[in-house]
N, C-alpha and C positions, 0 to 999 in steps of 0.2 A: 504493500500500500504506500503512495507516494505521499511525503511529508511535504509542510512548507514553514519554512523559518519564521520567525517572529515579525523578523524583518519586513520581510516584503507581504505578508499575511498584516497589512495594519487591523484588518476585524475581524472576527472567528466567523461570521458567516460566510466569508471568502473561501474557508474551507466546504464548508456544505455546498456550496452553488456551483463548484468543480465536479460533484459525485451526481448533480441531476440527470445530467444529459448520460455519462457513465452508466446508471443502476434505472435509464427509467421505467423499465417492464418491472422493475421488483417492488415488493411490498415494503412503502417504507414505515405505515402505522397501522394499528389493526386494533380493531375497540369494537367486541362481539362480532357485529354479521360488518360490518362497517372498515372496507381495507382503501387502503389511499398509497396508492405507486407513487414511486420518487416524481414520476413525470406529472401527476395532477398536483403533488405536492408542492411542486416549484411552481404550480398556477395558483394555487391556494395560499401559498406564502405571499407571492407576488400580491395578490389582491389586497390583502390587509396591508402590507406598507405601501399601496398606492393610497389608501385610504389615511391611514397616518398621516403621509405626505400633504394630503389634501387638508385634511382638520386640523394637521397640528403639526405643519410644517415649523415652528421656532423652539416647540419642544425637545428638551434631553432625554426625558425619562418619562416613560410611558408605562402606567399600572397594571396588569395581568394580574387575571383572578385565577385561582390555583384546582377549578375544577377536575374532577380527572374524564378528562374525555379531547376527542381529534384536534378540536378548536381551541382549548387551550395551548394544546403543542404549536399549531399552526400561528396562533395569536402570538407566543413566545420567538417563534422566529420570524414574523413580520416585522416585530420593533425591532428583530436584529438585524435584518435585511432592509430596514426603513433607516440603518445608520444613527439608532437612536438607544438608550439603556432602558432594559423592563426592571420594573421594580413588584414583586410577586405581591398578593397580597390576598391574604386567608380567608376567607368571609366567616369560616370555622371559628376564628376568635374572636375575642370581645371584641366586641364595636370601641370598647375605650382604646384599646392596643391599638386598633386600628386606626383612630383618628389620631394615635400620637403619631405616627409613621407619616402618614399625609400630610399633618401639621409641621413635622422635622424636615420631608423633601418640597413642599409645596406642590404638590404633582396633582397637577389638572385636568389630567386626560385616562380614559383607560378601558381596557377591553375585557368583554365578558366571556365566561369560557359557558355559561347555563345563565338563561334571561333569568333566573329569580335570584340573580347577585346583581344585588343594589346596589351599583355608585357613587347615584344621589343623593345616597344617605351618608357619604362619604363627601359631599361635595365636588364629586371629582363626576368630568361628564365622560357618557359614554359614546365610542369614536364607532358608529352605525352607518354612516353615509354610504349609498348605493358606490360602485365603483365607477371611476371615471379617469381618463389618463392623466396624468398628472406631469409637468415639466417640469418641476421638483428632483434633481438628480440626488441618490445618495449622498447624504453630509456624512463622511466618515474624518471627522476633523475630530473628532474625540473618541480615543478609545477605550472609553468607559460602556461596558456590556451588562452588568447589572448592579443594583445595589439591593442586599440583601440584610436583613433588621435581626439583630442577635437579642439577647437578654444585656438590660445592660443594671449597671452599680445603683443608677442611682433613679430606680424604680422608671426612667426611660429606657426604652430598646435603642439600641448602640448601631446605625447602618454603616456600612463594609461594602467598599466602590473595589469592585473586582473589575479587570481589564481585559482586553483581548490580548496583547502576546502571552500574558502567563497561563489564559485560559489554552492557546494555540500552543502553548509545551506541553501541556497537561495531556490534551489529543491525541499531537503527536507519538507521545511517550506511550499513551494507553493505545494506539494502534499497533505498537511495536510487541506490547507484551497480552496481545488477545488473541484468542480464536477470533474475535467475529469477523463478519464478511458475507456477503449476499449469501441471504439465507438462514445466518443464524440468527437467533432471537432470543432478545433483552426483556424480562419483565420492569415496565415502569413501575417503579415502588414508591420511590420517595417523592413527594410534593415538590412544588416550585420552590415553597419556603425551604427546605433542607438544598443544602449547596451540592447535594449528592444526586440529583435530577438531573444538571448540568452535565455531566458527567456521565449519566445512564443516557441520555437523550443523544449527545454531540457524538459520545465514542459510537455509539449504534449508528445514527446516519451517515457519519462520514463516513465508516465502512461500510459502506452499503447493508448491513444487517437491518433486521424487523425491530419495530419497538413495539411490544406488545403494551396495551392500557387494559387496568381492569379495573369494578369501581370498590369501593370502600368494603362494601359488605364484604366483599370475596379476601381481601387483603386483611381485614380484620382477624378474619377467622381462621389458622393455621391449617385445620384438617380442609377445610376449603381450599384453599392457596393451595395445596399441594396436590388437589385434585385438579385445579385449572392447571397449573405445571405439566403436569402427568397426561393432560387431554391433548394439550398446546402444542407438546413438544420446546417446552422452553428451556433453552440453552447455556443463558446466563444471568446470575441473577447480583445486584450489590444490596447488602442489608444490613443493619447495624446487627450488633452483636444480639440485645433481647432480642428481635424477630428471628437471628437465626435458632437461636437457642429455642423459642417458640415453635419453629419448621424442625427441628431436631427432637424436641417432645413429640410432637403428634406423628411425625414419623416412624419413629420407635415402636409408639401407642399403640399406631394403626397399621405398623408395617406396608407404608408406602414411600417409596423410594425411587421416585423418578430416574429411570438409567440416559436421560435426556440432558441433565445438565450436565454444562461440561465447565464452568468454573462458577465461583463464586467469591465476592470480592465480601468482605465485612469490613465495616468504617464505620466511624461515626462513635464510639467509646470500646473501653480497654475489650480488647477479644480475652476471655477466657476459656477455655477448653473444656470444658463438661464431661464425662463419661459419656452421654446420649450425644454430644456433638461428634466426640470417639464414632459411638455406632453407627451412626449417620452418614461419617464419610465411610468409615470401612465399607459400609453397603454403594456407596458413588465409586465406586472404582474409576471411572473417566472421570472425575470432577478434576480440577483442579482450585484449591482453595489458598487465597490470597488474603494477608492482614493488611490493612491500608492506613495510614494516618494521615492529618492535615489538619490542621487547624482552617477557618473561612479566610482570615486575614491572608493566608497563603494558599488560595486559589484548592481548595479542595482534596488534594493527597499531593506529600510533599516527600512516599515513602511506602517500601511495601516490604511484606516477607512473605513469599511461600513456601508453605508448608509442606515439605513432599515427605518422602518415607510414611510407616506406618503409621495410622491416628496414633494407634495406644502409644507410639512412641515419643506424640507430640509431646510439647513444655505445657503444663497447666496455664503460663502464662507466657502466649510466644513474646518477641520480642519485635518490635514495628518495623526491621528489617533496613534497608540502609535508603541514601535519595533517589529519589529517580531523575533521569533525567536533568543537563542544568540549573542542578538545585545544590544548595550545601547547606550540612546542618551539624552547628557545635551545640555543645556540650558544655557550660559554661558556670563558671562558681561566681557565689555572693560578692566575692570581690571584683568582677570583670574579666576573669583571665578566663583563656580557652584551658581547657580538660582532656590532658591527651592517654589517660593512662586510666587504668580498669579500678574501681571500688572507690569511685569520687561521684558523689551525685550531683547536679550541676540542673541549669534549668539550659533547655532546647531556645536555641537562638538558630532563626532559619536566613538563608538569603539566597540569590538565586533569580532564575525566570520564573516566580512561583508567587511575587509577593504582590499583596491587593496595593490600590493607591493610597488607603487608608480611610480612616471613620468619615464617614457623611457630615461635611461640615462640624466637623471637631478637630481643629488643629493642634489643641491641645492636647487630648487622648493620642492623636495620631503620635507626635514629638514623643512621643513617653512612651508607644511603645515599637514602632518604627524609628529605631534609632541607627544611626552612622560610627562605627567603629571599626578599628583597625584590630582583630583577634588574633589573626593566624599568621599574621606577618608579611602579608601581602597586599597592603592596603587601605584605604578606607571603602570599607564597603555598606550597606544597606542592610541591616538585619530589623526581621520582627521576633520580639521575646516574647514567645508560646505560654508561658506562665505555666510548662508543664516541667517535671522534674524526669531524668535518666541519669542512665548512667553506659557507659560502654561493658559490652560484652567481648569476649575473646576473639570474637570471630569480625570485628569490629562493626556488628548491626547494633542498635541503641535499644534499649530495655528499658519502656513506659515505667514511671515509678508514681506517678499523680499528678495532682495539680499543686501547684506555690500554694495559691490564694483557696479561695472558696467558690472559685467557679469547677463545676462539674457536669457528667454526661448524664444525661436521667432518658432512656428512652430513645436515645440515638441525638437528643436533642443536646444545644448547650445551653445549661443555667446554669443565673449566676444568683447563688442564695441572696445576695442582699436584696435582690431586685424584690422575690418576695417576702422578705422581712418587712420593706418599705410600704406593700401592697398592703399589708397585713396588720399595720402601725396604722392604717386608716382606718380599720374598725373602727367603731363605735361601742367602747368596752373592752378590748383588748388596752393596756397599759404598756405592755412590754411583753417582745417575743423575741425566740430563737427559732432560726430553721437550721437542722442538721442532714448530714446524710446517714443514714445505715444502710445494713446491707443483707438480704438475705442469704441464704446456704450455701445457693449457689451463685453467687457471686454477683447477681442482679442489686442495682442499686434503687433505692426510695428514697421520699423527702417524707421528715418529720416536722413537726410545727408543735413548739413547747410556747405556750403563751400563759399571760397572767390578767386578768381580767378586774374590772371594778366589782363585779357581783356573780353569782351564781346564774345568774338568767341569760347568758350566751349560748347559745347550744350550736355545736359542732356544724349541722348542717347549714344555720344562718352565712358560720364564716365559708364554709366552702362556697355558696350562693354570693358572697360579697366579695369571693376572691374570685368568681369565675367572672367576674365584672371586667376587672383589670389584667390575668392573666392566661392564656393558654391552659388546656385542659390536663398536658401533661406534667404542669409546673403545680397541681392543686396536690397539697400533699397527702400521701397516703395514710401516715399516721398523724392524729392531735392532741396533743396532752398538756390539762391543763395541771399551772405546777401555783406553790403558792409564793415563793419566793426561789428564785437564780441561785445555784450554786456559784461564787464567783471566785475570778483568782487571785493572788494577792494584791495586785492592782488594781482591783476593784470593778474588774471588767467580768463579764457573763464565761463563766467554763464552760465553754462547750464540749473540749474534750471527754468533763463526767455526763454530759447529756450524751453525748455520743455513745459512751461504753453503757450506760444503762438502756440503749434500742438493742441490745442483744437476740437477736432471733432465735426462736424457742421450737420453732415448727418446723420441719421436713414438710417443702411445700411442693406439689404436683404439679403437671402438665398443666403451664398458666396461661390457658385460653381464654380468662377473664382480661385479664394484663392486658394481651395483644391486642384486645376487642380495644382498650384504651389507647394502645400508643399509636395504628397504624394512621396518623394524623400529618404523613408528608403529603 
């Protein structure tokens, strides 16, 4: 499959609009009885950014709703093919999240992927106009391809300006280390909002492979999922580590074991190895299974390891495997120095063709943590500090060891517990709260929510209902305990570490089909 440098690629749709004329008999989307060839699909793209062109020809960024169906896809690459950034956006979450995202980009335009997502209701209008030609040539003077809204500190979500050349290594790099290719076939999993869409979408089209779409219901429910896999013939799949863990239980379960796929990528939080993810692949004899990492700042995976030899001989806790591609990533101690040597834990500094432009109009966030240093003795270069901790292994691949701070993976997503501390500080009765993580048996993480109240007359489901106002469904915590006063440290600050160790899990817990029913919310 023929690459193209960053270089002369100034926009990642330049790669797709090479492979139309190339792949156009073949299926490049498929959503039930509903298949769309690369050739109607470069008619279909075209349409919606002649329409952009027309309504909203001065615009940068143009809104996508994250439905799962053709028109969404097609919507997401009209604004890229319209030389303009999507900025995705949930109708899934609360209306307040969502008007802070609008309110932070000012984005006035935007396209529906299903007429019962409101705009309106967002202020933002929606871009409907019949088609008509437009003299309008592509503006590709900005290589800003989306901006995507994380958790953020301080009870705001934090947006993240991803570009096209680091999106255009990313391609590259994942056209070089896949099967796919006309004919194989991608399960669409993750939502617009997860930066792992991008990635499932661009690595399939550019290589002429299928992207399969399928809706919520089916993706929620693992013995399902695994029966459309099994019917489809599906190929390849990327999932965070609970969903695979989730396809790995009811597999077992139900002894079904698609001999169809042939790799599967996990990302999105730490992979652990389970016993039943063991038997899971032992029975995939053709799979291949890949650990993936990346933080969003740095365009999506900045990093892989596969896993070959037998499962049972896997590491309980592989290791995120070395860069890929034009990418470089230290290893780095408290005091600023690079990390050359084994049993020094250090936090991950990335740089490379991998790194975003930085926070949506936050200069300041960006400066702090897109910084310019000279590490390794070859320069000043451009690093972003992951906020994540490793350390080198012998073979010199890097070994996840957490996070610095208190942001964490819950569900494939990233939160950052202050965000709902802050949410949760808005009660009405609430005084003062902690949110913790713990962790059940197997290795799946939760949020807990320890709070202190003015009276007895708060009850649990109120706060959930007040927090589902401000936050995302997988950010509502699992456990709530109300306490009567904070154990604290000698400083006089809240111990979390004794809240932490008293969430000890007590139960051996079963095939969590309830879970999945919650998280599958990309």
């Amino acid at each position: 499959m023929e690459n193209f440098s960053t270089s002369t690629t100034p926009n990642i749709f330049d790669l797709l609009k090479r492979r139309f004329e190339e792949f156009r008999e073949y299926d490049a989307l498929v959503h039930e009885d509903e298949f769309i060839t690369y050739g109607k699909l470069e008619i279909l793209v075209d349409l919606v950014a002649q329409r952009i062109r027309n309504e909203a020809p001065e615009e940068k960024l143009i809104a996508v709703s994250c439905s799962r169906s053709v028109k969404t896809i097609i919507n997401m690459l009209g604004v890229l093919a319209a030389g303009k950034a999507y900025l995705p956006l949930d109708f899934d979450q609360p209306t307040e999240r969502l008007a802070k995202i609008v309110s932070e980009t000012n984005v006035r335009f935007g396209l529906q992927g299903l007429d019962s997502e409101d705009f309106a209701s967002l202020s933002i209008k929606t871009i409907d106009g019949k088609y008509r030609e437009s003299t309008l040539a592509p503006n590709y003077t900005s290589d800003l391809a989306y901006v995507l809204f994380t958790s953020g500190t301080t009870g705001v979500p934090k947006g993240i300006e991803v570009c096209s050349p680091s999106l255009v290594n990313l391609v590259n790099w994942q056209l070089e280390n896949s099967q796919s290719g006309p004919g194989f076939k991608t399960l669409h999993f993750a939502r617009l909002t997860f930066d792992i869409s991008f990635q499932e979408i661009f690595t399939t089209l550019v290589s002429g492979g299928t992207l399969y779409i399928q809706d919520n219901e089916v993706l929620k429910d693992p013995y399902q999922l695994l029966q459309f896999i099994q019917k489809k013939g599906i190929n390849r799949l990327f999932v965070p580590f609970i969903a695979l863990q989730g396809l790995a239980n009811a597999a077992v379960s139900y002894k079904i074991f698609p001999g169809s796929i042939r790799e599967i990528m996990t990302c999105g939080e730490q992979l652990k190895v389970s016993n039943t993810i063991r038997e899971f692949f032992q029975e995939l004899r053709s799979c291949k299974f890949y650990n993936q990492y990346g933080p969003t700042e740095t365009t999506i995976i900045v990093s892989q390891k596969y896993l070959e030899g037998e499962p049972s001989q896997w590491e309980d806790l592989p290791s995120i495997g070395w860069p890929i591609s034009n990418v470089e990533m230290l290893i780095v101690s408290p005091e600023g120095k690079s990390i050359t040597t084994m049993n020094k834990v250090g936090e991950i500094y990335i740089t490379g063709d991998c790194l975003a432009r930085g926070y949506y109009q936050n200069e300041e966030l960006t400066n702090k943590l897109f910084v310019e240093m000279n590490l390794d003795g070859s320069g000043i270069k451009r690093y972003y500090k992951s906020g994540d901790l490793a350390e080198w292994n012998i073979d010199g691949s890097i070994k996840f060891l957490g996070r610095v701070d208190d942001q964490v993976k819950i569900n494939g997503h990233r939160v950052e517990l202050g965000e709902i501390e802050v949410n949760a500080s808005k009660i009405s009765g609430i005084v003062e709260n902690a949110v913790v993580i713990g962790h059940f048996k197997d290795g799946q993480n939760y949020v807990a929510l320890y709070y202190k109240t003015t009276g007895e007359d708060l009850k649990i489901e109120e706060i959930k209902e007040e927090l589902r106002k401000s936050v995302p469904e997988y950010m509502i915590p699992y456990k709530f305990i109300r306490i009567e006063e904070f154990p604290r440290t000698g400083s006089g600050k809240i111990d979390r570490k004794t809240l932490k160790n008293s969430l000890a899990e007590k139960k051996t817990r079963k095939f969590p089909r309830r879970r999945m029913k919650q998280i599958i919310r990309r």
